[in-house]
PDB file of N, CA, C and O in Angstrom:
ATOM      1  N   UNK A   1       0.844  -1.182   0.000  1.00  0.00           N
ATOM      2  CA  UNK A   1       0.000   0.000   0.000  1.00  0.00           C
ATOM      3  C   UNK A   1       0.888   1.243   0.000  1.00  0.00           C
ATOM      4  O   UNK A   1       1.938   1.415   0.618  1.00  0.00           O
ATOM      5  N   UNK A   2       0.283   2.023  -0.774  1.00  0.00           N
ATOM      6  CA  UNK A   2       0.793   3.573  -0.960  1.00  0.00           C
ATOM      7  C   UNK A   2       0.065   4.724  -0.152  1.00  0.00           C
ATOM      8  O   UNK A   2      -1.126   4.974  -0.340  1.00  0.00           O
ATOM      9  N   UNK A   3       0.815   5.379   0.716  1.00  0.00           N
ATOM     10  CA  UNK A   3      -0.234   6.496   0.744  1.00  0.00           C
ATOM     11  C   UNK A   3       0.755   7.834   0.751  1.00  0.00           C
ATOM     12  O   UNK A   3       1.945   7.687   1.030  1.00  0.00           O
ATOM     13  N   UNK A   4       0.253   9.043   0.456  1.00  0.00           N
ATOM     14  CA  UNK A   4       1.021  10.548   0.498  1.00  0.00           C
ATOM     15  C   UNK A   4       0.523  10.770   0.948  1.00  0.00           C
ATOM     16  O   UNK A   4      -0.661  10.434   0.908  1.00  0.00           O
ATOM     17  N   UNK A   5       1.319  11.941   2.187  1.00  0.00           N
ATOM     18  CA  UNK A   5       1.305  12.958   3.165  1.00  0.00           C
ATOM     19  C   UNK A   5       1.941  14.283   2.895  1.00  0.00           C
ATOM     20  O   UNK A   5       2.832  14.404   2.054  1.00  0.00           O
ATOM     21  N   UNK A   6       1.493  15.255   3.590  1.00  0.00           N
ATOM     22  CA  UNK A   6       1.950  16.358   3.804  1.00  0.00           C
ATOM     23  C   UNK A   6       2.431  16.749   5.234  1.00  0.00           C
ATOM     24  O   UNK A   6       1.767  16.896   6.260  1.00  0.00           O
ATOM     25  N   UNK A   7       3.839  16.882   5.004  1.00  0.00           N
ATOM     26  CA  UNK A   7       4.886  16.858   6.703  1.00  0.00           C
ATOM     27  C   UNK A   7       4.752  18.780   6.666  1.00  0.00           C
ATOM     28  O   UNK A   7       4.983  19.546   5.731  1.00  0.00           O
ATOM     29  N   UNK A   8       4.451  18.973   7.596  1.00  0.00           N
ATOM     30  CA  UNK A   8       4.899  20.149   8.277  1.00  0.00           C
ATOM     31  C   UNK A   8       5.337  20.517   9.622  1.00  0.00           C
ATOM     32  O   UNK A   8       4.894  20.649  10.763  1.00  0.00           O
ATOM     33  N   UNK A   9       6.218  20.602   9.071  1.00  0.00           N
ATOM     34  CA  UNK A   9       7.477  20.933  10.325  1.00  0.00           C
ATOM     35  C   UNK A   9       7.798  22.052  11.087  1.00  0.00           C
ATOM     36  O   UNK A   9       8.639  22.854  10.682  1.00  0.00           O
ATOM     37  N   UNK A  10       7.319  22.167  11.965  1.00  0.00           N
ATOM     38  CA  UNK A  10       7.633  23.399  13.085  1.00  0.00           C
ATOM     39  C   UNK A  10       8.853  24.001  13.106  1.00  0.00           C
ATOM     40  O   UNK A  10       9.639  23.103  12.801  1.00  0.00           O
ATOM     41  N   UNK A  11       9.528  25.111  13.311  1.00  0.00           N
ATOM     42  CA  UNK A  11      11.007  25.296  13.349  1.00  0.00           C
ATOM     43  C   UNK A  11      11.884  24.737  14.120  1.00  0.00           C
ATOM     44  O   UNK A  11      13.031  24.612  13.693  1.00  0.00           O
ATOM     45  N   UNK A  12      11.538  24.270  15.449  1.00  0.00           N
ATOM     46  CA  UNK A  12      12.570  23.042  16.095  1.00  0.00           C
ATOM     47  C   UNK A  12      12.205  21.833  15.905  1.00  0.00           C
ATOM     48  O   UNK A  12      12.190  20.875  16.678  1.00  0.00           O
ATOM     49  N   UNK A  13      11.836  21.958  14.561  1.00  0.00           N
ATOM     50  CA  UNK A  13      11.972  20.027  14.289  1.00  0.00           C
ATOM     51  C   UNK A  13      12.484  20.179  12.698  1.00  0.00           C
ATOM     52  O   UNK A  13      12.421  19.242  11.902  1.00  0.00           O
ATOM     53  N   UNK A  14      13.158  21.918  12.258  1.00  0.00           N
ATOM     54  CA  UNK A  14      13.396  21.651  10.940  1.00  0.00           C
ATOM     55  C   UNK A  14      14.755  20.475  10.597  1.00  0.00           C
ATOM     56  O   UNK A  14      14.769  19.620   9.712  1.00  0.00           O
ATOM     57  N   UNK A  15      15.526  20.695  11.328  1.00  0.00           N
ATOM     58  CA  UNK A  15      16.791  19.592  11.418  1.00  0.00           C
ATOM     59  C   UNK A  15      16.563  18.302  11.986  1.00  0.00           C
ATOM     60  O   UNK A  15      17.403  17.412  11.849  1.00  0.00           O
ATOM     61  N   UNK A  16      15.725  18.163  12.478  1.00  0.00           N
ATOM     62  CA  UNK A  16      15.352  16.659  13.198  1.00  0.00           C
ATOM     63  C   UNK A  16      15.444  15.488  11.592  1.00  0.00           C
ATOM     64  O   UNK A  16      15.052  15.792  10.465  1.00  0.00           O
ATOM     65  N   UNK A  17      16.046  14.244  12.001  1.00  0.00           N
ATOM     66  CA  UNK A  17      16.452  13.479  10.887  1.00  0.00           C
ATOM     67  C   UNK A  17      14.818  12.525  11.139  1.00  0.00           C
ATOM     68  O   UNK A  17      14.872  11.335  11.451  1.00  0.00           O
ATOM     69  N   UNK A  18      13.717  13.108  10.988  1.00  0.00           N
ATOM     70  CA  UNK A  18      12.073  12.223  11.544  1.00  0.00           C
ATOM     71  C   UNK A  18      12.057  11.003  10.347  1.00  0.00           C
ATOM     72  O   UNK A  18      11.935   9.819  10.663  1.00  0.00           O
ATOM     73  N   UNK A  19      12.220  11.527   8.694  1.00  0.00           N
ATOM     74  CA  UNK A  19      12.093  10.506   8.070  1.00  0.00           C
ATOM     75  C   UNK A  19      12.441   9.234   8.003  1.00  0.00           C
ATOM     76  O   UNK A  19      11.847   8.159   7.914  1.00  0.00           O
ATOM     77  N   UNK A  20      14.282   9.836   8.107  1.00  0.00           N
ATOM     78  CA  UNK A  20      15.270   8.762   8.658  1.00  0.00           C
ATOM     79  C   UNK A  20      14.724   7.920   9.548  1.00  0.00           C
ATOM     80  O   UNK A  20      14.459   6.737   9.333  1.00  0.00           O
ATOM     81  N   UNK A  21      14.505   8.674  10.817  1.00  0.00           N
ATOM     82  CA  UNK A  21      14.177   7.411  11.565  1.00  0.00           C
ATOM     83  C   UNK A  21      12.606   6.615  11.694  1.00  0.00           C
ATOM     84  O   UNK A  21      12.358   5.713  12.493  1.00  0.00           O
ATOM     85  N   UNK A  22      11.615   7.219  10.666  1.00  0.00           N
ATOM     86  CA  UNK A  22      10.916   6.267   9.801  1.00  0.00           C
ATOM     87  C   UNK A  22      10.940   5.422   9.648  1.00  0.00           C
ATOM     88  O   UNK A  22      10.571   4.407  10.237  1.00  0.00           O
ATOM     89  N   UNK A  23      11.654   5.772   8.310  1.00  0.00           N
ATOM     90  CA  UNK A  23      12.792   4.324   7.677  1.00  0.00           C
ATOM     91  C   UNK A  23      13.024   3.327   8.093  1.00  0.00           C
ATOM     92  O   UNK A  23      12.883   2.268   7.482  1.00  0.00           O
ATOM     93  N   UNK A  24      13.589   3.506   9.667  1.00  0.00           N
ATOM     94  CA  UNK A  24      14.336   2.925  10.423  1.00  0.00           C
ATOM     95  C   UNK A  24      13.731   2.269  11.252  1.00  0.00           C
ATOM     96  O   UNK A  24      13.991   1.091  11.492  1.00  0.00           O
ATOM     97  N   UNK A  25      12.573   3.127  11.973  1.00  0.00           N
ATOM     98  CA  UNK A  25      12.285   2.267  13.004  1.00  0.00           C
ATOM     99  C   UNK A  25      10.592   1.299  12.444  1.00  0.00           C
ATOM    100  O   UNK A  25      10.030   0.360  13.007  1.00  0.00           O
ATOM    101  N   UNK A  26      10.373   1.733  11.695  1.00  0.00           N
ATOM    102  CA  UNK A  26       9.263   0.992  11.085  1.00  0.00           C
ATOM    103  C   UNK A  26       9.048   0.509   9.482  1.00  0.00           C
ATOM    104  O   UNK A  26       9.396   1.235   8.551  1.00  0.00           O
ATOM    105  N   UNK A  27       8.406  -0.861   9.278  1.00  0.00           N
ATOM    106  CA  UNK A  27       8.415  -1.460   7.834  1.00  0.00           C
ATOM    107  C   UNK A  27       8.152  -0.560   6.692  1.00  0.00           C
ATOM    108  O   UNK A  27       7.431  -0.962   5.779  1.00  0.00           O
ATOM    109  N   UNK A  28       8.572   0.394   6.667  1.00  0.00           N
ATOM    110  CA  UNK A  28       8.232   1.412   5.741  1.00  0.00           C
ATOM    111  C   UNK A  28       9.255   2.080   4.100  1.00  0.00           C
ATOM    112  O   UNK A  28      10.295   2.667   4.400  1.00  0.00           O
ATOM    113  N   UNK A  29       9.071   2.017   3.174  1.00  0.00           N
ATOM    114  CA  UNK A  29      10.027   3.192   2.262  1.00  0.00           C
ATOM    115  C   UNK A  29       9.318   4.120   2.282  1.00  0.00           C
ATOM    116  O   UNK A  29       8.100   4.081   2.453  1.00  0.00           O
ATOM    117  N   UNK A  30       9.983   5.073   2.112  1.00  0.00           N
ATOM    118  CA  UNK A  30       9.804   6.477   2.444  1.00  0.00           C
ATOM    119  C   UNK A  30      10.338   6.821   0.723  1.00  0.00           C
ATOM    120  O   UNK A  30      11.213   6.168   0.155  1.00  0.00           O
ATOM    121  N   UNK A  31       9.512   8.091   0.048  1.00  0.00           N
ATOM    122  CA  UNK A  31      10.060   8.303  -1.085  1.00  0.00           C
ATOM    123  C   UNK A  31       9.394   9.889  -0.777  1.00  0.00           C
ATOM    124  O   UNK A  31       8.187  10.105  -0.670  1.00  0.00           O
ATOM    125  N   UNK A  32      10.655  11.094  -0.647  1.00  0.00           N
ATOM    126  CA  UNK A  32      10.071  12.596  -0.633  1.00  0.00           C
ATOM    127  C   UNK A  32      10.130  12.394  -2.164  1.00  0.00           C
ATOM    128  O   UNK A  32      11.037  12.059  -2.926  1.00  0.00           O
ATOM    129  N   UNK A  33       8.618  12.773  -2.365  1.00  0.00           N
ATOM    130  CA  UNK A  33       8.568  13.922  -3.566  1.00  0.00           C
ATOM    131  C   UNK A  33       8.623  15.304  -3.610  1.00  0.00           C
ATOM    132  O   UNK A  33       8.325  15.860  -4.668  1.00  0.00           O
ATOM    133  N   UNK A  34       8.948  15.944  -2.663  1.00  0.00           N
ATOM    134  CA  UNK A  34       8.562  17.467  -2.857  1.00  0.00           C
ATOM    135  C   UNK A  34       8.895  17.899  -2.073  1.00  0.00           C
ATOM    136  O   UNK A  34       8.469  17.205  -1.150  1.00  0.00           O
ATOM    137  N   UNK A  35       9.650  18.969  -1.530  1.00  0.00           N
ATOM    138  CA  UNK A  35      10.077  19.302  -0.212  1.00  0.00           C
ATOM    139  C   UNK A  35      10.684  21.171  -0.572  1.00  0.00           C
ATOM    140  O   UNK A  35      11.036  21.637  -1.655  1.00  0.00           O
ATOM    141  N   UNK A  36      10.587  22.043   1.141  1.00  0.00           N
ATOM    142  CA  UNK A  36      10.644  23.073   0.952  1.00  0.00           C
ATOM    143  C   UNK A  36      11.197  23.424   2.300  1.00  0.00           C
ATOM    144  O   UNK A  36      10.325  23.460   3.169  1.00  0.00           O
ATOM    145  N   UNK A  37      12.409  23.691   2.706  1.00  0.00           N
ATOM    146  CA  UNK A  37      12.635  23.490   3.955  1.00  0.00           C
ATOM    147  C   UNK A  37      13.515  24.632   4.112  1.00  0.00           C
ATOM    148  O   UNK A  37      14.354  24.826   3.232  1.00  0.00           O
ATOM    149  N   UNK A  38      13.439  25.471   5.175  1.00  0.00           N
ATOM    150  CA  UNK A  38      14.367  26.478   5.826  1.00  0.00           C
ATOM    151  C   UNK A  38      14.766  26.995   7.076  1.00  0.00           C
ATOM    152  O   UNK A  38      15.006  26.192   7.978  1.00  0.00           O
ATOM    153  N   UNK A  39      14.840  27.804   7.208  1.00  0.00           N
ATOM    154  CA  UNK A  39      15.629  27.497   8.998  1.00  0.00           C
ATOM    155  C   UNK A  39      14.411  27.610   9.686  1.00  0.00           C
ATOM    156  O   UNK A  39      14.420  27.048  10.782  1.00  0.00           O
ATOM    157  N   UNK A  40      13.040  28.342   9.272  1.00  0.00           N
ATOM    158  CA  UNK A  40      12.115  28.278  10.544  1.00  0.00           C
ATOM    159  C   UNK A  40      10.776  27.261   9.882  1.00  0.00           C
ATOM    160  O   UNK A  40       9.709  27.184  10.491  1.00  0.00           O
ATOM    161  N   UNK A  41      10.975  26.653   8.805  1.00  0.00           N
ATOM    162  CA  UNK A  41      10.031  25.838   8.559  1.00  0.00           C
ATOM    163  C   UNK A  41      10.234  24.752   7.304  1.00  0.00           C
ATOM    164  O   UNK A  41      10.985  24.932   6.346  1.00  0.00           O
ATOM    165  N   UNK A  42       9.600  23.875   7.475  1.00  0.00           N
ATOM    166  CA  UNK A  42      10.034  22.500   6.372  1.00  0.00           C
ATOM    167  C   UNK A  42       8.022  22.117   6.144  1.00  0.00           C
ATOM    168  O   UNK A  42       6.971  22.009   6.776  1.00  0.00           O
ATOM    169  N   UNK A  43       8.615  22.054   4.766  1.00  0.00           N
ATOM    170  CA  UNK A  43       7.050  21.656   3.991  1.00  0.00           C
ATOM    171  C   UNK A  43       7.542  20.069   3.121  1.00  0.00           C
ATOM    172  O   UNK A  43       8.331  20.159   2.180  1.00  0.00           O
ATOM    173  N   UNK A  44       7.103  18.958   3.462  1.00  0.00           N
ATOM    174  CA  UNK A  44       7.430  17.941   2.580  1.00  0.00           C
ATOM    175  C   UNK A  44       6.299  16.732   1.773  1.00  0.00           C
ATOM    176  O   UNK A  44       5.430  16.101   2.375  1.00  0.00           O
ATOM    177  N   UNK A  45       6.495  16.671   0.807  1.00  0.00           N
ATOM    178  CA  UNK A  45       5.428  15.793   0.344  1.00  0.00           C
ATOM    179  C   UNK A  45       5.694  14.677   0.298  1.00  0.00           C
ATOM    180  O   UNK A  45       5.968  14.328  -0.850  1.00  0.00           O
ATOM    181  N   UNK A  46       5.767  13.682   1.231  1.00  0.00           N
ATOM    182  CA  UNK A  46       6.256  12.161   0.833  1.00  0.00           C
ATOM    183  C   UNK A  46       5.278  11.182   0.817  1.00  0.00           C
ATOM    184  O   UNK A  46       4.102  11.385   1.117  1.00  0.00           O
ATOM    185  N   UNK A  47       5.708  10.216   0.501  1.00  0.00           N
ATOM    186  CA  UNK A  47       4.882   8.858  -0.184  1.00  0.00           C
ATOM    187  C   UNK A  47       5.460   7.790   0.862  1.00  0.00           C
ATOM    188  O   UNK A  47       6.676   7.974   0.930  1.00  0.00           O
ATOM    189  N   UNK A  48       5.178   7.057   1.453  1.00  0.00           N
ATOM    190  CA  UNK A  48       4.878   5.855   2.464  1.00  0.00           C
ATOM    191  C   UNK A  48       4.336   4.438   1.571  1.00  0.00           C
ATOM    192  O   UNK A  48       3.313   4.334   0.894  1.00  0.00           O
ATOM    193  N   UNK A  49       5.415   3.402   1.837  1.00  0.00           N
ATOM    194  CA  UNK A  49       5.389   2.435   1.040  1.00  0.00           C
ATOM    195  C   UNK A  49       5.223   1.652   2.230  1.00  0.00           C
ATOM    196  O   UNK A  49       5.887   2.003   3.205  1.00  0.00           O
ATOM    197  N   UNK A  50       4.265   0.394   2.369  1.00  0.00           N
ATOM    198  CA  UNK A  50       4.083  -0.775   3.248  1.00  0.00           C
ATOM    199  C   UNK A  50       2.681  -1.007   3.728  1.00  0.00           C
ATOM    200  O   UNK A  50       1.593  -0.594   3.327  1.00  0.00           O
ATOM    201  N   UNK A  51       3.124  -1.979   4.939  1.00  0.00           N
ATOM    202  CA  UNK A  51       1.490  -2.449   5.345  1.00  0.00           C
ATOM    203  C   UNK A  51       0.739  -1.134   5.797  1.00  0.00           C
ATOM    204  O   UNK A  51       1.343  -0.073   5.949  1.00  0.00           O
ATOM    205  N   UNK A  52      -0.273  -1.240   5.949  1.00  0.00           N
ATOM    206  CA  UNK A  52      -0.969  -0.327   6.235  1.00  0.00           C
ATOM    207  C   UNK A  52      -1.005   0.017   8.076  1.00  0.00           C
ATOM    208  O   UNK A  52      -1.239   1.074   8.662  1.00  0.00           O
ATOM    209  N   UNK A  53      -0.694  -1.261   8.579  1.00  0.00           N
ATOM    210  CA  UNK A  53      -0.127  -0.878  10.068  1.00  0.00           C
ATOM    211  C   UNK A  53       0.877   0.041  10.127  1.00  0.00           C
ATOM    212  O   UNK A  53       0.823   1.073  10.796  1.00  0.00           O
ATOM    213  N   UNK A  54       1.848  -0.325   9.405  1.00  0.00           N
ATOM    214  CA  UNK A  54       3.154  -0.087   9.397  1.00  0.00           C
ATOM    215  C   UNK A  54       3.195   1.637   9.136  1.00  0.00           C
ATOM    216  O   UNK A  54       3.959   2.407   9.718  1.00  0.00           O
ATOM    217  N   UNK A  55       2.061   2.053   7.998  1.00  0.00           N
ATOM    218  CA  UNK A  55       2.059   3.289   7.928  1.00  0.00           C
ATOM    219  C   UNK A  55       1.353   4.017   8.858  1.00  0.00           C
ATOM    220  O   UNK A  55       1.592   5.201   9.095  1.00  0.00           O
ATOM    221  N   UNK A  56       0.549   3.412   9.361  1.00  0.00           N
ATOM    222  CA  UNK A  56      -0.384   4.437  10.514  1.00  0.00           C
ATOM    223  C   UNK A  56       0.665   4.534  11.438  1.00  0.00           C
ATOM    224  O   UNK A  56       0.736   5.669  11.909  1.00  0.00           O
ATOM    225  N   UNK A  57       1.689   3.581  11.960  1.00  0.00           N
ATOM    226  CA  UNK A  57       2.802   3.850  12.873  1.00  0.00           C
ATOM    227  C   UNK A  57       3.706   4.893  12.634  1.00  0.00           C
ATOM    228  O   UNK A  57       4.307   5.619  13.425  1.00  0.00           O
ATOM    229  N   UNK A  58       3.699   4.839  11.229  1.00  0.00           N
ATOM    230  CA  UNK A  58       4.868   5.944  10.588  1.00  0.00           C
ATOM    231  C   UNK A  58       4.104   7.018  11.214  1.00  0.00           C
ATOM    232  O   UNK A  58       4.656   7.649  12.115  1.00  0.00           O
ATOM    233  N   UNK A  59       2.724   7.364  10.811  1.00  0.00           N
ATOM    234  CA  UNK A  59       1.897   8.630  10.741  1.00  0.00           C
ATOM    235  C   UNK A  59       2.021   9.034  12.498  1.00  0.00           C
ATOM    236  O   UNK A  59       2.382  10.052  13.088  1.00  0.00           O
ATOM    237  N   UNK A  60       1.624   7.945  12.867  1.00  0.00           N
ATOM    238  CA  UNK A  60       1.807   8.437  14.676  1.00  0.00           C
ATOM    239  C   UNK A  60       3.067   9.110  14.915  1.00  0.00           C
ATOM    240  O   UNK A  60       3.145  10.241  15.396  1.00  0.00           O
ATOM    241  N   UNK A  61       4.036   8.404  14.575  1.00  0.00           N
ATOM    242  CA  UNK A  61       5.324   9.175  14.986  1.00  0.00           C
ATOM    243  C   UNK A  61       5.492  10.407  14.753  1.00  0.00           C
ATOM    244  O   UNK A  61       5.622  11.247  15.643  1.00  0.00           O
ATOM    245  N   UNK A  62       5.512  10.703  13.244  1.00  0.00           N
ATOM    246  CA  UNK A  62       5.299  12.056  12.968  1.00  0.00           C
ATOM    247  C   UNK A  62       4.152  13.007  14.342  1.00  0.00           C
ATOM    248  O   UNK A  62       4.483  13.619  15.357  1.00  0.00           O
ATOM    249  N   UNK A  63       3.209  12.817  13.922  1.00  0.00           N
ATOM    250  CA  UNK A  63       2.580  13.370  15.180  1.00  0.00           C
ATOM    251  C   UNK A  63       2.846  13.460  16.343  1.00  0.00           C
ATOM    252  O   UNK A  63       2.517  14.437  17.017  1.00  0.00           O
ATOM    253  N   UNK A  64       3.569  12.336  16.851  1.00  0.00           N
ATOM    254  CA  UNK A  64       4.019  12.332  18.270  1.00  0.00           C
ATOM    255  C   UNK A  64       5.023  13.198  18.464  1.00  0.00           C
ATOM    256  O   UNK A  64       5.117  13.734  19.568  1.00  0.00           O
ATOM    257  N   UNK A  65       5.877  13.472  17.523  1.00  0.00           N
ATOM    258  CA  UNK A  65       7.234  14.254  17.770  1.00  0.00           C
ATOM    259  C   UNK A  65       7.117  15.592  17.844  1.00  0.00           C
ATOM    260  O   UNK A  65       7.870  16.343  18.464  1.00  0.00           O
ATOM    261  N   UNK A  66       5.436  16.122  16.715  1.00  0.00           N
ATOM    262  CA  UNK A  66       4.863  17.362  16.741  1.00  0.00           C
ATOM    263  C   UNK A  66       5.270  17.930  15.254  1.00  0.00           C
ATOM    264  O   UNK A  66       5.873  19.001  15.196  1.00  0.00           O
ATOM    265  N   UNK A  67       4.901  17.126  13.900  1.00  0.00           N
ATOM    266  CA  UNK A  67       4.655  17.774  12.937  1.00  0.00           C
ATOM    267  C   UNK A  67       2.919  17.371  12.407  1.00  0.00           C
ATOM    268  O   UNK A  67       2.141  16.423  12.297  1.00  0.00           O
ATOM    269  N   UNK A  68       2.985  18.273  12.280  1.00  0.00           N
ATOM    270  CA  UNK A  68       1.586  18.635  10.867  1.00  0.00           C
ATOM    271  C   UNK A  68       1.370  17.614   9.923  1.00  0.00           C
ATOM    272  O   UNK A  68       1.543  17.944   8.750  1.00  0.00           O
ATOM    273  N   UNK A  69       1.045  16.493  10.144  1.00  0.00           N
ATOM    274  CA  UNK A  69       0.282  15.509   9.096  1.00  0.00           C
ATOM    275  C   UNK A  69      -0.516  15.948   8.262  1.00  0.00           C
ATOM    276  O   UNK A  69      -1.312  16.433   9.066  1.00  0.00           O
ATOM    277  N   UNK A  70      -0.835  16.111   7.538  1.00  0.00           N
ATOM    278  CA  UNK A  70      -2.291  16.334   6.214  1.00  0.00           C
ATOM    279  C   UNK A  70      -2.215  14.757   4.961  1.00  0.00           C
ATOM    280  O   UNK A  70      -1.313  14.325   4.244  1.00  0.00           O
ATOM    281  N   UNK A  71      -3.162  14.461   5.134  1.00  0.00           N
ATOM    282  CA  UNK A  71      -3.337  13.206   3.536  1.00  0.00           C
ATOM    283  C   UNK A  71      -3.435  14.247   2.748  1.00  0.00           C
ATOM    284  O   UNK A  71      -3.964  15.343   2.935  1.00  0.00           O
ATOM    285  N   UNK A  72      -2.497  13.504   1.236  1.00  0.00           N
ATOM    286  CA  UNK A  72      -2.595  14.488  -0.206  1.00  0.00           C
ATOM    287  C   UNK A  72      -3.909  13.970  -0.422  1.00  0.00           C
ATOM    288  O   UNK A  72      -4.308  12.874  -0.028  1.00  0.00           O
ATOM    289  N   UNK A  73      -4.520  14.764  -1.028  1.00  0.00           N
ATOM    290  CA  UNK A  73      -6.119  14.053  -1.842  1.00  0.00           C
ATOM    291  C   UNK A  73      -5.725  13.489  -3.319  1.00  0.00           C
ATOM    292  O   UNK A  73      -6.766  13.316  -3.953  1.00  0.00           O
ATOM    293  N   UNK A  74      -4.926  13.250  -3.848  1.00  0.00           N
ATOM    294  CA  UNK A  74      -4.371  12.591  -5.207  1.00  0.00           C
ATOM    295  C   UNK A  74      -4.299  11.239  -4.968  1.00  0.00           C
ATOM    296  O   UNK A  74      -3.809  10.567  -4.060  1.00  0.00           O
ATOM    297  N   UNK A  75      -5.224  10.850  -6.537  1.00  0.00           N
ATOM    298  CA  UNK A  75      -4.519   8.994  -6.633  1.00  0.00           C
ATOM    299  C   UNK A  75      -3.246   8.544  -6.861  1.00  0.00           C
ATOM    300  O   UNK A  75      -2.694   8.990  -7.867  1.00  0.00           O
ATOM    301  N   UNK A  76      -2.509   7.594  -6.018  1.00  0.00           N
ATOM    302  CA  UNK A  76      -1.179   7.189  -6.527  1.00  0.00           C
ATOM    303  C   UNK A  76      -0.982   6.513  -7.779  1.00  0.00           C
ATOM    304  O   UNK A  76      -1.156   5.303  -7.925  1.00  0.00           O
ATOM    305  N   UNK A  77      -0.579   7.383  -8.772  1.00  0.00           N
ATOM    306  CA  UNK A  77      -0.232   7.493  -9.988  1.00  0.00           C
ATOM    307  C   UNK A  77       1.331   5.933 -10.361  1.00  0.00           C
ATOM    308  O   UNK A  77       2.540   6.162 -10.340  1.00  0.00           O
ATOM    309  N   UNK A  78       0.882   4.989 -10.554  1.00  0.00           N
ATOM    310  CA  UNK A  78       2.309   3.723 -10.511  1.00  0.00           C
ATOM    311  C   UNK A  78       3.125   4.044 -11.809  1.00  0.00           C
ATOM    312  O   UNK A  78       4.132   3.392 -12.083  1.00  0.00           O
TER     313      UNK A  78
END
């Protein structure tokens, strides 16, 4: 399963490595498509590859750490 998000990142979490440890700590690929990032704010569009557990875990984390989740409304285009 595929799904895209929209990361928004607060200014003390613009350097935080969150995707990375995504990646890392859960069954997930991670693929940024789109990203806009500067010292007081990070805008990213990425795509989440895996089970669908696996991504709601991804999605928690993000949240837990304190960025801005949004679902893209677009079909994943293969």
């Amino acid at each position: 399963m595929k799904k895209r998000i929209y990361l928004n990142y607060p200014k003390e979490l613009v350097k935080e490595p969150l995707i990375y440890e995504v990646g890392r700590l859960f069954k997930v690929k991670t693929n940024i498509r789109q990203a806009s990032v500067s010292e007081s704010i990070g805008l990213v569009a990425l795509e989440l590859d895996g089970e669908p557990e696996e991504i709601d875990k991804a999605i928690d984390y993000f949240i837990d750490k304190g960025v801005n989740v949004e679902p893209i409304e677009l079909d994943i285009v293969e």
